[in-house]
PDB file of the backbone (N, CA, C, O) and the ligand in Angstrom, with CONECT records:
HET     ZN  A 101       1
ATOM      1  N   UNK A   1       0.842  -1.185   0.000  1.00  0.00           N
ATOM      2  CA  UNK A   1       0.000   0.000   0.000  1.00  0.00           C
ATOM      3  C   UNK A   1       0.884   1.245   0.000  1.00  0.00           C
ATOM      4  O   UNK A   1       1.969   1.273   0.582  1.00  0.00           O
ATOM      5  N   UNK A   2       0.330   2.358  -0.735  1.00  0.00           N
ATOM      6  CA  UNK A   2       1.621   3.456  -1.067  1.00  0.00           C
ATOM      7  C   UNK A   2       0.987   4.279   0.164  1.00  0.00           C
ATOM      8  O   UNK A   2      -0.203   4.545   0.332  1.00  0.00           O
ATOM      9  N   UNK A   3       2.121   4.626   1.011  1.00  0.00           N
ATOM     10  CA  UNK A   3       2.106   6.018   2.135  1.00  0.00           C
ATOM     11  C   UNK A   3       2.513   7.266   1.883  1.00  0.00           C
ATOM     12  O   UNK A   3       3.559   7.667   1.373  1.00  0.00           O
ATOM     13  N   UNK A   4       1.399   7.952   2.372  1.00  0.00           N
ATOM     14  CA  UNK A   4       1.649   9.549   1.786  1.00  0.00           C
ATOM     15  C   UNK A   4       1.890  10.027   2.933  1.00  0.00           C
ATOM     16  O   UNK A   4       1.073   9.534   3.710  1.00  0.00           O
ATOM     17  N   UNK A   5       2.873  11.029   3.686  1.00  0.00           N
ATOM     18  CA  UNK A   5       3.080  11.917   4.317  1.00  0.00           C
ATOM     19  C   UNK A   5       2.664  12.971   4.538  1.00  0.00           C
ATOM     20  O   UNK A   5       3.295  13.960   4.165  1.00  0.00           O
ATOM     21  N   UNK A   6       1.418  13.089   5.242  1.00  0.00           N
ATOM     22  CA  UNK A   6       0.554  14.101   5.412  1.00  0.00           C
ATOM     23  C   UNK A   6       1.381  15.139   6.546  1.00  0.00           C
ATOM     24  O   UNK A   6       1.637  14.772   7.693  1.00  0.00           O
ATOM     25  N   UNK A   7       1.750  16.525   5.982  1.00  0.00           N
ATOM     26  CA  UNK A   7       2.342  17.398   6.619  1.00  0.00           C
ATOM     27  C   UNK A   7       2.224  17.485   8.194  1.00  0.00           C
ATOM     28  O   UNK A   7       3.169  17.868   8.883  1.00  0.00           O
ATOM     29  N   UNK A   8       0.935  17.084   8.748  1.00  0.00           N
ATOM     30  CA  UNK A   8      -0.227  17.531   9.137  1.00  0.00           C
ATOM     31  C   UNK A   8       0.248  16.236  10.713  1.00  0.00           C
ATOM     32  O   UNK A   8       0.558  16.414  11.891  1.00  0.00           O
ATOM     33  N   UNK A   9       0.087  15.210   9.967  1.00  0.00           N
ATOM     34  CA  UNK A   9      -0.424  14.191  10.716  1.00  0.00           C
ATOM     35  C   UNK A   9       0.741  12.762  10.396  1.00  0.00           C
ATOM     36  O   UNK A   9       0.675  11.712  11.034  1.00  0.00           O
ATOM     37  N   UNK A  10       1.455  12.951   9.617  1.00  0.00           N
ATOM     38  CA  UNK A  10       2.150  12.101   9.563  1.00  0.00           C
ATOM     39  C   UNK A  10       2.235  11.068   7.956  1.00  0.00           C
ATOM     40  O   UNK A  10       1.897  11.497   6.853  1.00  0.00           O
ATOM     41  N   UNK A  11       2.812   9.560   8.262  1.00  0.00           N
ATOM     42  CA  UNK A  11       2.191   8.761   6.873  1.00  0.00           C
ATOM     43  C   UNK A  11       1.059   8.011   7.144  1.00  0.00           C
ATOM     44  O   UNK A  11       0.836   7.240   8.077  1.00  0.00           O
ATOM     45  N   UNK A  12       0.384   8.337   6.216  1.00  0.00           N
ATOM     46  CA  UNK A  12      -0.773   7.231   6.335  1.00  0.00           C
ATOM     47  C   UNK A  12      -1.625   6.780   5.130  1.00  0.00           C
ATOM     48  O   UNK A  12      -1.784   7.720   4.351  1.00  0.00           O
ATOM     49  N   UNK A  13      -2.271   5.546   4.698  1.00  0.00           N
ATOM     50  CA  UNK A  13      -2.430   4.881   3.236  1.00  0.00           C
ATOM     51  C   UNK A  13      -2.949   6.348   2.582  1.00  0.00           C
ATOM     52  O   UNK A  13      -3.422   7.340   3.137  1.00  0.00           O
ATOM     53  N   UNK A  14      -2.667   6.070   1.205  1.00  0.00           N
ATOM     54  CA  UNK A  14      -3.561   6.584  -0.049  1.00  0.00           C
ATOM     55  C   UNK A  14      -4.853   6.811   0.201  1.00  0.00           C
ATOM     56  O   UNK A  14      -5.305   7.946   0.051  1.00  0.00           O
ATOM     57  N   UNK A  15      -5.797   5.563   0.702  1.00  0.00           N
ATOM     58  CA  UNK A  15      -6.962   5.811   0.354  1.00  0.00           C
ATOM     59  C   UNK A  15      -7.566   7.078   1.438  1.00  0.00           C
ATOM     60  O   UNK A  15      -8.759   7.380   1.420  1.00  0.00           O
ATOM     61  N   UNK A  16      -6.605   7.736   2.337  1.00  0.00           N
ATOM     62  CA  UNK A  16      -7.847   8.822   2.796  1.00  0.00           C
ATOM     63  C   UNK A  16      -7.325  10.057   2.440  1.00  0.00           C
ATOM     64  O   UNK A  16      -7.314  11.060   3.154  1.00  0.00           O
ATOM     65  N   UNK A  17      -6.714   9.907   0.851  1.00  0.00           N
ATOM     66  CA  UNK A  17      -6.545  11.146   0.513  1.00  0.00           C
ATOM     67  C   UNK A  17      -7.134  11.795  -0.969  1.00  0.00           C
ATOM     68  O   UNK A  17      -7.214  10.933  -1.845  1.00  0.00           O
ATOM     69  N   UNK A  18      -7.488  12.943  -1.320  1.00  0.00           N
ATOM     70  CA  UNK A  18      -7.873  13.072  -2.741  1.00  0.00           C
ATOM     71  C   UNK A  18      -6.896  14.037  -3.189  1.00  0.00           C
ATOM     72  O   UNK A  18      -6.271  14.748  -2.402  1.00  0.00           O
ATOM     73  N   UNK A  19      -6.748  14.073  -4.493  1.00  0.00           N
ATOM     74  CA  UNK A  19      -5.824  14.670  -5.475  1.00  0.00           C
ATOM     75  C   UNK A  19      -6.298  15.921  -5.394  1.00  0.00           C
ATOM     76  O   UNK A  19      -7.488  16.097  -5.130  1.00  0.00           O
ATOM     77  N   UNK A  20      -5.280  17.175  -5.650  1.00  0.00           N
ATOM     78  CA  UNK A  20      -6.666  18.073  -6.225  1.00  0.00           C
ATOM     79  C   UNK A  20      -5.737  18.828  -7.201  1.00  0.00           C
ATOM     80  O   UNK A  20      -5.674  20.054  -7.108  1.00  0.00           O
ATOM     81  N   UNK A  21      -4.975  18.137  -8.181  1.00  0.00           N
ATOM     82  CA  UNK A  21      -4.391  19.054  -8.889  1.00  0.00           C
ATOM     83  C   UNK A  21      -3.292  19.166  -8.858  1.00  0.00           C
ATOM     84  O   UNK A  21      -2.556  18.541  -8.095  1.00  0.00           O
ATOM     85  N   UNK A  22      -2.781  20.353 -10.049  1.00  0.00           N
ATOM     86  CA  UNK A  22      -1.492  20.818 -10.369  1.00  0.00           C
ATOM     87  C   UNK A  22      -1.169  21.956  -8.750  1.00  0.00           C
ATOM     88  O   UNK A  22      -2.232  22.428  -8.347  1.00  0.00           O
ATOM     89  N   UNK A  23      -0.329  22.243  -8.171  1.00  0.00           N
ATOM     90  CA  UNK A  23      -0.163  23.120  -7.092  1.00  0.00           C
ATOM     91  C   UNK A  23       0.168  24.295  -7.840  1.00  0.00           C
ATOM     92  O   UNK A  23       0.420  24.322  -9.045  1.00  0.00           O
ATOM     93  N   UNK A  24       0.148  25.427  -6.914  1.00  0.00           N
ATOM     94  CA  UNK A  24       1.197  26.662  -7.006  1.00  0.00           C
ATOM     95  C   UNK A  24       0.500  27.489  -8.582  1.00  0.00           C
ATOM     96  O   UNK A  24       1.255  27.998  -9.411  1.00  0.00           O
ATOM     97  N   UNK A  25      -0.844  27.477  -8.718  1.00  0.00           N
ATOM     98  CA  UNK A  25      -1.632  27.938 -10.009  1.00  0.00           C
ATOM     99  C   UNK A  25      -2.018  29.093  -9.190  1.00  0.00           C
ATOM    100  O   UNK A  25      -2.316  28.899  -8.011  1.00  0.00           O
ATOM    101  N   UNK A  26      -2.051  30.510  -9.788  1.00  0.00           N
ATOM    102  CA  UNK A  26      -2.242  31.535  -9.618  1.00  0.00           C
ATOM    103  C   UNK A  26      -3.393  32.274 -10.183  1.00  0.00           C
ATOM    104  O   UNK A  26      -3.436  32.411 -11.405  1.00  0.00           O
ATOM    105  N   UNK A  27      -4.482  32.844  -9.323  1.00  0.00           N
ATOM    106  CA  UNK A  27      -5.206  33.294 -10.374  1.00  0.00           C
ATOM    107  C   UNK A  27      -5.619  34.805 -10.964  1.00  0.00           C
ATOM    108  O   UNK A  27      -5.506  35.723 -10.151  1.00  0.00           O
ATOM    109  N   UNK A  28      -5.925  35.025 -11.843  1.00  0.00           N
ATOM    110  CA  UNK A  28      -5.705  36.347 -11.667  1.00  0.00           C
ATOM    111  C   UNK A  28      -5.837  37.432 -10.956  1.00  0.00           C
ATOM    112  O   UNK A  28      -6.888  37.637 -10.347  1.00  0.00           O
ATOM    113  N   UNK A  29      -4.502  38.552 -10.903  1.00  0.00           N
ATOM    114  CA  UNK A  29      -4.652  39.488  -9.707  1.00  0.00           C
ATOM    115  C   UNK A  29      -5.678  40.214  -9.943  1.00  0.00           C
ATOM    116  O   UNK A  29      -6.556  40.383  -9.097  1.00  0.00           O
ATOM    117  N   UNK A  30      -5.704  40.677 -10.979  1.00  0.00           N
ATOM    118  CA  UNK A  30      -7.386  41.188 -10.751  1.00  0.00           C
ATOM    119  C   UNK A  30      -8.267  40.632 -11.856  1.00  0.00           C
ATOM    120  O   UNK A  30      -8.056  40.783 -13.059  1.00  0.00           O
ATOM    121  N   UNK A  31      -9.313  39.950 -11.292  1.00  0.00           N
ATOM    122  CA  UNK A  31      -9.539  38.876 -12.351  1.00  0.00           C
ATOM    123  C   UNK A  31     -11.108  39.664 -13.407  1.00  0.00           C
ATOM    124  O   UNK A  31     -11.693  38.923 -14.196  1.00  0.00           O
ATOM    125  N   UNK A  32     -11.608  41.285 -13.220  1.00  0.00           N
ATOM    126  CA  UNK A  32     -12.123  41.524 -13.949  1.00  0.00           C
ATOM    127  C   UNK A  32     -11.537  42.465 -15.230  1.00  0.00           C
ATOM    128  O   UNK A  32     -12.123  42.970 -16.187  1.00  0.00           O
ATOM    129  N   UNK A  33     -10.082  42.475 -14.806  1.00  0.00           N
ATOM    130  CA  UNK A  33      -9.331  43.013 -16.156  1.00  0.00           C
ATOM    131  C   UNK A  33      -8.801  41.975 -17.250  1.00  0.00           C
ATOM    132  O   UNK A  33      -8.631  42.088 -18.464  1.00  0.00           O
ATOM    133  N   UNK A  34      -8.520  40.454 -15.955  1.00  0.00           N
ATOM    134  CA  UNK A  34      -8.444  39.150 -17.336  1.00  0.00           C
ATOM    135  C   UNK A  34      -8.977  38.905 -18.542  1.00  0.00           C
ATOM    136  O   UNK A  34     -10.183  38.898 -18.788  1.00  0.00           O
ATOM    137  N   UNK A  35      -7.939  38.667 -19.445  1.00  0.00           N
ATOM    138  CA  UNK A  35      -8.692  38.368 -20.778  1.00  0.00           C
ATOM    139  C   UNK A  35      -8.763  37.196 -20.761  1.00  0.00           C
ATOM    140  O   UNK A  35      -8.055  36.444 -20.091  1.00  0.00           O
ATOM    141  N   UNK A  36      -9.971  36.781 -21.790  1.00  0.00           N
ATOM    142  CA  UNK A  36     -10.260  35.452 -22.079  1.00  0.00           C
ATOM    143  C   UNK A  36      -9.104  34.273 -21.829  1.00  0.00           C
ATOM    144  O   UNK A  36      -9.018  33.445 -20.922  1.00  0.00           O
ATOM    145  N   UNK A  37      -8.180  34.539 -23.080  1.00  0.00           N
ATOM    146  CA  UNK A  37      -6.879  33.938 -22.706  1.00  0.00           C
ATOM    147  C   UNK A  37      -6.430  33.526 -21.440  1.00  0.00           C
ATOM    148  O   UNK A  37      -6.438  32.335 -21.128  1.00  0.00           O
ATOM    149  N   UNK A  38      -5.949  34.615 -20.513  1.00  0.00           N
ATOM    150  CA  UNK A  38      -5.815  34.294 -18.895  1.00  0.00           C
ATOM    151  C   UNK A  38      -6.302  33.826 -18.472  1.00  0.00           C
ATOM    152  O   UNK A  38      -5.644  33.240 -17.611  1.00  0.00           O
ATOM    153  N   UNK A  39      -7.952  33.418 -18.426  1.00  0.00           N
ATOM    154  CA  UNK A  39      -8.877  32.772 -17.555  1.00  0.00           C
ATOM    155  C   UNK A  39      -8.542  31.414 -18.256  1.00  0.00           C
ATOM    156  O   UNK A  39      -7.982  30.530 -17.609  1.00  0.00           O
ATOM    157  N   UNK A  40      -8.919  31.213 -19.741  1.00  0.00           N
ATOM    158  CA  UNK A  40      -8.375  29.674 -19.975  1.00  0.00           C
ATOM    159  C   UNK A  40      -7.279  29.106 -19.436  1.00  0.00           C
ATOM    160  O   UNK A  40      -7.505  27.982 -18.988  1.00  0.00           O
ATOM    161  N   UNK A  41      -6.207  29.475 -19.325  1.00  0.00           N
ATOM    162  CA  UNK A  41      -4.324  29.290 -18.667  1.00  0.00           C
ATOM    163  C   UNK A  41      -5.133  29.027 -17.894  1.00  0.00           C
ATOM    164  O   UNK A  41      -5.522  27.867 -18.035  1.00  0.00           O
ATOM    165  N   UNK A  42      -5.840  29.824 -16.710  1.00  0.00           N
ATOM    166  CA  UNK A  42      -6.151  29.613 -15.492  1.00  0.00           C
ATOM    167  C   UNK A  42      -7.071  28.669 -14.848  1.00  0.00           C
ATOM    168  O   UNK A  42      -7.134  28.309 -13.673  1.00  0.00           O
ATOM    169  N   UNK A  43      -7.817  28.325 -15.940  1.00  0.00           N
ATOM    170  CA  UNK A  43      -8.936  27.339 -15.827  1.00  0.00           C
ATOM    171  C   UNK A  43      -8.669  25.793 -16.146  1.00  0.00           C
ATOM    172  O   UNK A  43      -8.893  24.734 -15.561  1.00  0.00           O
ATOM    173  N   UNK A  44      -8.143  26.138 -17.232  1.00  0.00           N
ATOM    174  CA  UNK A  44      -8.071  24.543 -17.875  1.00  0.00           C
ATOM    175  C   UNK A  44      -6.181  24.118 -18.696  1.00  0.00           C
ATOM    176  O   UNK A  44      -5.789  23.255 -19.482  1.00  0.00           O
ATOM    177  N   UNK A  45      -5.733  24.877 -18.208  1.00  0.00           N
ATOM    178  CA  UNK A  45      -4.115  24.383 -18.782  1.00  0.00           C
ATOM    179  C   UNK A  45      -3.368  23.990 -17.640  1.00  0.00           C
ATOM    180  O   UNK A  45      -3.482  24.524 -16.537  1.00  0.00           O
ATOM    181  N   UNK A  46      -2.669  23.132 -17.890  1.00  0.00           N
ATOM    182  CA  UNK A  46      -2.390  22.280 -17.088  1.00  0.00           C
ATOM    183  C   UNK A  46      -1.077  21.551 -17.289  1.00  0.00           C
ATOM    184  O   UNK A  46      -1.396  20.783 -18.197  1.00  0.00           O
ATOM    185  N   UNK A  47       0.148  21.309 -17.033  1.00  0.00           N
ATOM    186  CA  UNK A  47       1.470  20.714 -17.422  1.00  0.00           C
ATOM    187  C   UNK A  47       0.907  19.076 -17.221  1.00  0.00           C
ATOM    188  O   UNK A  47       0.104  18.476 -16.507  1.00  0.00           O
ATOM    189  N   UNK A  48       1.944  18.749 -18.414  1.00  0.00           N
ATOM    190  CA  UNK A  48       1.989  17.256 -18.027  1.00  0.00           C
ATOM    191  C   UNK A  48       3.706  16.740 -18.169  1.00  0.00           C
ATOM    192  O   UNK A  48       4.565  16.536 -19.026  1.00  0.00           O
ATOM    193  N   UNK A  49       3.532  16.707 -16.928  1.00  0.00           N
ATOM    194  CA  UNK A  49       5.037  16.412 -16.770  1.00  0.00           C
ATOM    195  C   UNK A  49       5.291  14.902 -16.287  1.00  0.00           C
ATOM    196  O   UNK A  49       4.638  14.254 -15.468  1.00  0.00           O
ATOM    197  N   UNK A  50       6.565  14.476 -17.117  1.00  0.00           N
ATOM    198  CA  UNK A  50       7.102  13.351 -17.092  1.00  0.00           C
ATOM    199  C   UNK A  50       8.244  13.500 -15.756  1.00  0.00           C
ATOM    200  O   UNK A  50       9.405  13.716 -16.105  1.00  0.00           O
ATOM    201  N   UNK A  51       8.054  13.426 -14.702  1.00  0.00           N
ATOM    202  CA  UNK A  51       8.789  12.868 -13.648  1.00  0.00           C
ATOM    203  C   UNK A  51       8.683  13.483 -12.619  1.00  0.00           C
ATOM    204  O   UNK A  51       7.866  13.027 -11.819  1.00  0.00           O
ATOM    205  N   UNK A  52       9.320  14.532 -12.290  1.00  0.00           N
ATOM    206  CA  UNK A  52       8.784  15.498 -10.431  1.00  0.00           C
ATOM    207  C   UNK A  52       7.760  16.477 -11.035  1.00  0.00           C
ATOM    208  O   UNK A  52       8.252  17.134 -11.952  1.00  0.00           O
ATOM    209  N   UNK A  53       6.193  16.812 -10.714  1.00  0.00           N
ATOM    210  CA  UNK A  53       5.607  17.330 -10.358  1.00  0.00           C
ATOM    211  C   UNK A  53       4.793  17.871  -8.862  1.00  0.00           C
ATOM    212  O   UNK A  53       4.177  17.196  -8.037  1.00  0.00           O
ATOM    213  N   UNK A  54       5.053  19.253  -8.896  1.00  0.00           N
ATOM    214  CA  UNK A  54       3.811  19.832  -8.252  1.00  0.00           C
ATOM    215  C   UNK A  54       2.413  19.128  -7.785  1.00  0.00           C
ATOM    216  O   UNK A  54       1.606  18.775  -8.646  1.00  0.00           O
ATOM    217  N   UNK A  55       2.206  18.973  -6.680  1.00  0.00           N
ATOM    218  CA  UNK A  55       0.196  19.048  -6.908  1.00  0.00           C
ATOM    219  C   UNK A  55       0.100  19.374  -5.528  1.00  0.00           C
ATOM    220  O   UNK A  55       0.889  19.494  -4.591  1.00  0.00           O
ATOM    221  N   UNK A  56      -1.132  19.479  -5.709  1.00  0.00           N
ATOM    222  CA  UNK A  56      -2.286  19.812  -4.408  1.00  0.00           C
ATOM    223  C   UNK A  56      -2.993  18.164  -4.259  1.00  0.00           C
ATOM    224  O   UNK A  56      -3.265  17.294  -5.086  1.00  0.00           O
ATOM    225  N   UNK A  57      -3.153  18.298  -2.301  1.00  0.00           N
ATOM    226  CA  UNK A  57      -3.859  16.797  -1.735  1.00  0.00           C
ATOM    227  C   UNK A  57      -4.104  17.588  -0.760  1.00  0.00           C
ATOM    228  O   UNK A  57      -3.548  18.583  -0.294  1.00  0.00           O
ATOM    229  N   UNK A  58      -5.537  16.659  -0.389  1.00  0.00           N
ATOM    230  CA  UNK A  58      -6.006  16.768   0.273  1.00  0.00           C
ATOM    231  C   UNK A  58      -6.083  15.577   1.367  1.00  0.00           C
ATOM    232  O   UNK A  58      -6.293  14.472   0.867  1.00  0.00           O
ATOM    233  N   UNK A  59      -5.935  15.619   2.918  1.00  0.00           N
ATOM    234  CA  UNK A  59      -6.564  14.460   3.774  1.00  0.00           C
ATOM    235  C   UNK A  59      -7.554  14.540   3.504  1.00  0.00           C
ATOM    236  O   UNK A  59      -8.006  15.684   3.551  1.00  0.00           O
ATOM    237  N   UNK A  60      -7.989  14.027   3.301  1.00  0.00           N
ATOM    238  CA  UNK A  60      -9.895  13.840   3.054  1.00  0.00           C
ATOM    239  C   UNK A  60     -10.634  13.403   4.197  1.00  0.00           C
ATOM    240  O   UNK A  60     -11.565  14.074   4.641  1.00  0.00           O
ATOM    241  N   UNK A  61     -10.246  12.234   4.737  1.00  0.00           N
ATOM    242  CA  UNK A  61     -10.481  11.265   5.569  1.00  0.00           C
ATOM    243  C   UNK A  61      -9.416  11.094   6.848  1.00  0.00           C
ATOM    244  O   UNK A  61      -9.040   9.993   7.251  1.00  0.00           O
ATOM    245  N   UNK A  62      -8.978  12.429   7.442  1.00  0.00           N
ATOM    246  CA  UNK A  62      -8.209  12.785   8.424  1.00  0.00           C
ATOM    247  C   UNK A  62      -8.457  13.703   8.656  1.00  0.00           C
ATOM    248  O   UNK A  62      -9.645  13.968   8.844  1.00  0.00           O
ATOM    249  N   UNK A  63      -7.347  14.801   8.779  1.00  0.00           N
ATOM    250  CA  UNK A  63      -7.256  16.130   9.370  1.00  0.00           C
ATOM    251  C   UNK A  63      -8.137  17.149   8.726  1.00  0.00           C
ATOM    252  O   UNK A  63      -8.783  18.012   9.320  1.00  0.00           O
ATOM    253  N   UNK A  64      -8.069  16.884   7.051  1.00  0.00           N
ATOM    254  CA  UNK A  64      -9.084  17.506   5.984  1.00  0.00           C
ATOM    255  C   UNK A  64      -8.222  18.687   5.487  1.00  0.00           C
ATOM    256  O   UNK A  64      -8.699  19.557   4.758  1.00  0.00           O
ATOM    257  N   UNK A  65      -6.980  18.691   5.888  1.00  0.00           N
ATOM    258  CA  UNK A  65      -6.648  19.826   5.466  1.00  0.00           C
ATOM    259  C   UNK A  65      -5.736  19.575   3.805  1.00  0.00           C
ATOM    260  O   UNK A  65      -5.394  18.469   3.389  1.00  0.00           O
ATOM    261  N   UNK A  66      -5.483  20.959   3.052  1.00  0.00           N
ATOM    262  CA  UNK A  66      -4.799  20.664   1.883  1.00  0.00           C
ATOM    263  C   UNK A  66      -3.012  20.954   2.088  1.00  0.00           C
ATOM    264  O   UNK A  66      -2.500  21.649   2.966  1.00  0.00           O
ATOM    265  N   UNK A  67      -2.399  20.296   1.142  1.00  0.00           N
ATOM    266  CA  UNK A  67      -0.872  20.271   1.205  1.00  0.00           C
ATOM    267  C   UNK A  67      -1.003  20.247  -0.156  1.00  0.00           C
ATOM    268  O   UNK A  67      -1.873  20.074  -1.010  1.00  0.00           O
ATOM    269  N   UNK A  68       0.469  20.541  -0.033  1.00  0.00           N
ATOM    270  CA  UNK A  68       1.342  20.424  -1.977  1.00  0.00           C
ATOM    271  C   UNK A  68       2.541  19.033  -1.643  1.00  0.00           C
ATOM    272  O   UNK A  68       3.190  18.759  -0.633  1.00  0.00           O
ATOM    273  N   UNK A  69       2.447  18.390  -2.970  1.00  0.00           N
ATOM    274  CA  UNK A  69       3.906  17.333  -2.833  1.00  0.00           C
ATOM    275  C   UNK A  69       4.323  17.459  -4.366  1.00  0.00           C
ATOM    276  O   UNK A  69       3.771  17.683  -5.443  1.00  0.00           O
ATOM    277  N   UNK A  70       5.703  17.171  -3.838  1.00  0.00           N
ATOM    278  CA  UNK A  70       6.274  16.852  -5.059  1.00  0.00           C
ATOM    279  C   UNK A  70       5.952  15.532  -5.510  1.00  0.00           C
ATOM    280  O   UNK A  70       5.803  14.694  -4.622  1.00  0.00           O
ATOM    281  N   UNK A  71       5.809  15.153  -6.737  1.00  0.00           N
ATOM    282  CA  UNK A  71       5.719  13.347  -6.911  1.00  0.00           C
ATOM    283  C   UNK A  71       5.969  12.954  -8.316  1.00  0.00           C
ATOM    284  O   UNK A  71       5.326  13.406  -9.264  1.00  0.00           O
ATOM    285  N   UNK A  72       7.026  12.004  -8.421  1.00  0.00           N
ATOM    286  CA  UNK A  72       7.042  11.765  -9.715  1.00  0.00           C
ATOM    287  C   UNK A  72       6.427  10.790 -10.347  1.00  0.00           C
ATOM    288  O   UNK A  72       6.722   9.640 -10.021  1.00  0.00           O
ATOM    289  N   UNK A  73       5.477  11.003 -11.347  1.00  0.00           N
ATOM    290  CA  UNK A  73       5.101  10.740 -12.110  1.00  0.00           C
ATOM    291  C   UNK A  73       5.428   9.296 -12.514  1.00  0.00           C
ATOM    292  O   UNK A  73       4.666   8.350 -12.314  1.00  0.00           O
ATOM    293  N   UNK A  74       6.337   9.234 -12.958  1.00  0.00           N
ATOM    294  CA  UNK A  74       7.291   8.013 -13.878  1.00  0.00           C
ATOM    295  C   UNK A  74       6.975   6.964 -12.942  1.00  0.00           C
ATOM    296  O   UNK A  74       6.419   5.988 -13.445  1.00  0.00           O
ATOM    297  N   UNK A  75       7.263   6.914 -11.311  1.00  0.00           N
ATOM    298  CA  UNK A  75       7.534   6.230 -10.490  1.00  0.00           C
ATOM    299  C   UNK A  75       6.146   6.049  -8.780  1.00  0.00           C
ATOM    300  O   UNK A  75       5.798   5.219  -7.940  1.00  0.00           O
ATOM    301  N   UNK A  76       5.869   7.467  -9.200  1.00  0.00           N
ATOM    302  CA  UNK A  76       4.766   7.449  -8.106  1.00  0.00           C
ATOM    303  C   UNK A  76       4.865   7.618  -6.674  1.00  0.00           C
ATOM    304  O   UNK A  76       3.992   7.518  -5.812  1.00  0.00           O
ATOM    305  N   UNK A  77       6.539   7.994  -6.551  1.00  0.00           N
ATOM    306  CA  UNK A  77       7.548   8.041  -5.373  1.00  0.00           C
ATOM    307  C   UNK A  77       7.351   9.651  -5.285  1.00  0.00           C
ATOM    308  O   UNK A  77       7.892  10.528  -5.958  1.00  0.00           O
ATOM    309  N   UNK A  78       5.983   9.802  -3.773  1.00  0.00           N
ATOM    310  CA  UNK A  78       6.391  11.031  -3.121  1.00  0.00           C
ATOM    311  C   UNK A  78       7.891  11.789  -3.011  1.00  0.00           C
ATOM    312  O   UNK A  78       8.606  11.357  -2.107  1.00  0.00           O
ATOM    313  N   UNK A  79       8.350  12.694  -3.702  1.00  0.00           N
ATOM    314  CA  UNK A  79       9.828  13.375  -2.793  1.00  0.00           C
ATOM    315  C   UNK A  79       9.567  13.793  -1.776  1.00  0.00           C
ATOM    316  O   UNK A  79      10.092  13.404  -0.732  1.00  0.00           O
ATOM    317  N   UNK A  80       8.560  14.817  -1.871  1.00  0.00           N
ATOM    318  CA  UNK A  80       8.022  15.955  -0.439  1.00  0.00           C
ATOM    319  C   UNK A  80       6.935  16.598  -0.419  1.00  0.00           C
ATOM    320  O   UNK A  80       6.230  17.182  -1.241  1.00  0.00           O
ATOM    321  N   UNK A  81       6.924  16.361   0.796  1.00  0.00           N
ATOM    322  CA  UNK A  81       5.342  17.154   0.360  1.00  0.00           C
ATOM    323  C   UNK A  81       5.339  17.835   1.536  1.00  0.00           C
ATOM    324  O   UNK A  81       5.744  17.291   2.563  1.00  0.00           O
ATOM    325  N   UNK A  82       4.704  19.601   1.515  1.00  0.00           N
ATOM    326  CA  UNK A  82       5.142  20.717   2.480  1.00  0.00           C
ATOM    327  C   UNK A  82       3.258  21.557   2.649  1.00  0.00           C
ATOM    328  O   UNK A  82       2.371  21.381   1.813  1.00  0.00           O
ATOM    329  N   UNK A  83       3.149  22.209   3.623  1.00  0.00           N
ATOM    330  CA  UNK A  83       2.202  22.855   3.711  1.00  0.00           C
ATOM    331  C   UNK A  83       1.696  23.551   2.736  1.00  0.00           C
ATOM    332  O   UNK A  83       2.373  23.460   1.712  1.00  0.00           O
ATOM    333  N   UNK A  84       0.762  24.217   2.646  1.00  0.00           N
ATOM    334  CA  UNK A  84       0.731  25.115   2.018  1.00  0.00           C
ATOM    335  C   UNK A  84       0.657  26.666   2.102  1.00  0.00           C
ATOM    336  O   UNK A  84      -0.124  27.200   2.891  1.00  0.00           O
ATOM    337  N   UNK A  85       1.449  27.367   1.310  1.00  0.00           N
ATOM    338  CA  UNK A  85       2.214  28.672   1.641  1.00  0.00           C
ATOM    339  C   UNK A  85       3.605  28.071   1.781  1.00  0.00           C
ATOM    340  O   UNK A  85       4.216  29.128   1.944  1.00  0.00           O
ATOM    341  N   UNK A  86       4.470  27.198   1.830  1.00  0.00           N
ATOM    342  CA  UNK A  86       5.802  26.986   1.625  1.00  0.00           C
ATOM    343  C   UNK A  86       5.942  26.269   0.647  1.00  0.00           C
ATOM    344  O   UNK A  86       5.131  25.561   0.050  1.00  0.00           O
ATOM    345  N   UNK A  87       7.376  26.530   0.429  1.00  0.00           N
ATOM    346  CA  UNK A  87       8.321  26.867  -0.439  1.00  0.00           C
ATOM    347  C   UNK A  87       8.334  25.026  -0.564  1.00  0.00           C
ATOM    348  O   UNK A  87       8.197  24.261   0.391  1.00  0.00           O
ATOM    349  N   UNK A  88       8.563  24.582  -2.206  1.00  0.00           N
ATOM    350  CA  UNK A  88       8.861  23.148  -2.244  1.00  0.00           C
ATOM    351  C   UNK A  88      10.489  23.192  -2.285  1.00  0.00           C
ATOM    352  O   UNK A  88      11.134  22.144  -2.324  1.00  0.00           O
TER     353      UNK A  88
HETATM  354 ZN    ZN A 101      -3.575  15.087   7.828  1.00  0.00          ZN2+
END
């Protein structure tokens, strides 16, 4: 069973956690001067990266709170995973 390192609470299985994404997505600073363009980037573009990525998780089924990890892709091997508001 793969263990995730919840910032929070420690390791504990996969299943009480949900994905929520690419991390560290910004949205616009002021989002009624965004153009179309910007809101798409912001909405629906998305990297697909072949080996250390970014994302957002959630405990779901624990503490409930969200974190960012690094994780690669290729392998599925957490590097780190840090609160959120810090630095990976
Ligand atoms: Zn937790």
């Amino acid at each position: 069973m793969l263990l995730i390192a919840c910032p929070y609470c420690g390791e504990r299985p996969e299943l009480e956690f949900a994905h929520g994404g690419q991390a560290h997505i910004a949205r616009p600073a002021k989002p009624s001067d965004a153009s179309a363009e910007e809101w798409t980037q912001f909405l629906y573009m998305r990297d697909n990266v072949k080996g250390v990525y970014a994302e957002r998780w959630r405990h779901a089924h624990g503490c409930g709170k969200f974190f960012n990890a690094l994780r690669d892709t290729t392998t599925d091997h957490f590097v780190k995973t840090y609160k959120v508001g810090e630095r990976p």
